[in-house]
N, C-alpha and C positions, 0 to 999 in steps of 0.2 A: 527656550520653550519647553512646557511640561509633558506638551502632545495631548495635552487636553484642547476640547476643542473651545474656542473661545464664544464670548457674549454671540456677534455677531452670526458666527455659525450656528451655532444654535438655533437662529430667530430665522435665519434664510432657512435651515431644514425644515424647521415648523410650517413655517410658513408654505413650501414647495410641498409637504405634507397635505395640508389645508387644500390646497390648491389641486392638486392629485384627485382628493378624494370628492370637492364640491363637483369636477371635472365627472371623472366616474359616476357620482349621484346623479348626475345630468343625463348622461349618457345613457343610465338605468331607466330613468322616467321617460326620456324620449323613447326609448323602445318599448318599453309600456307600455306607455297611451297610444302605441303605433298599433299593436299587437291586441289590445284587450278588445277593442271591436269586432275584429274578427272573430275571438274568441268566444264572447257573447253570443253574435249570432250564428254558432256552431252547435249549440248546445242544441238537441232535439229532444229533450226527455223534457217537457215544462205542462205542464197542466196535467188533463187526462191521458190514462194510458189501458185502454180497456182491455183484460184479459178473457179469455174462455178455461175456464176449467172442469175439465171432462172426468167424471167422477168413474174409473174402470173395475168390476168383478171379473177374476180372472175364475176359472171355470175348476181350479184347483185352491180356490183357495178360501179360508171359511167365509160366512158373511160379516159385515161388519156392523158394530149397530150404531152407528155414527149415521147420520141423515145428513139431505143434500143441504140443511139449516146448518148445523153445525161447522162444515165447510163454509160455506158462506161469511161465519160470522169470523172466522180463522184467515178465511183472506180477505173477504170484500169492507166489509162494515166496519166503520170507522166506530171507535172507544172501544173495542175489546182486544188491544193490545196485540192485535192479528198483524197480516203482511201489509194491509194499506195503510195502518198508523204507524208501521216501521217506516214505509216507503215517505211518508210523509215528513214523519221525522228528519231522517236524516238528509233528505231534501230542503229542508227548509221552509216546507211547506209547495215545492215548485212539483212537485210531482203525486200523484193520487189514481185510485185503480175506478173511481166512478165510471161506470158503465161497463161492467165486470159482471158474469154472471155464471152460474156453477152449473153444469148439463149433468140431469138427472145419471143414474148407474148404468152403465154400458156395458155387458157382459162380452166377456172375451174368452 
């Protein structure tokens, strides 16, 4: 003998290989498909998610000449590249700030 392993060995290793791994694949999907329902309906970020933003003048501090529009179009309004077409973005479209609105200057 050369301690090589022979034809035979070889095809039962493969093979027990094969077997192994279809076994595991199985075992992956079944937890999977067990687990992703729940998953699903965990998620609570999905449609709208309306924010309040409160525009504040601190009593020390210059004024600014940016309008309560300008804000506006920086987070709520959708095509100007602001937080709601990020949020949308990277959601996949599942999440959006409709019905968001910006509250005039608040001095503090």
């Amino acid at each position: 003998m050369s301690g090589q392993p022979d034809v035979c060995e070889i095809n039962f290793m493969c093979s027990l290989k094969r077997s192994l791994t279809a076994c595991l694949l199985a075992i992956l999907f079944t937890f999977t498909a067990a687990i992703a329902p729940a998953q699903a309906a965990n998620r609570p970020y999905r449609g709208s998610v309306p924010w309040s933003i409160l525009l504040c003048k601190f009593s020390n501090s210059p004024d600014s000449d940016k309008t309560p529009a300008y804000y506006r179009n920086m987070f709520i309004q959708t095509g100007t590249g602001g937080l709601n077409d990020y949020w949308q973005s990277v959601s996949y479209n599942g999440l959006n700030l409709d019905g968001s609105v910006v509250k005039g200057v608040i001095q503090a």
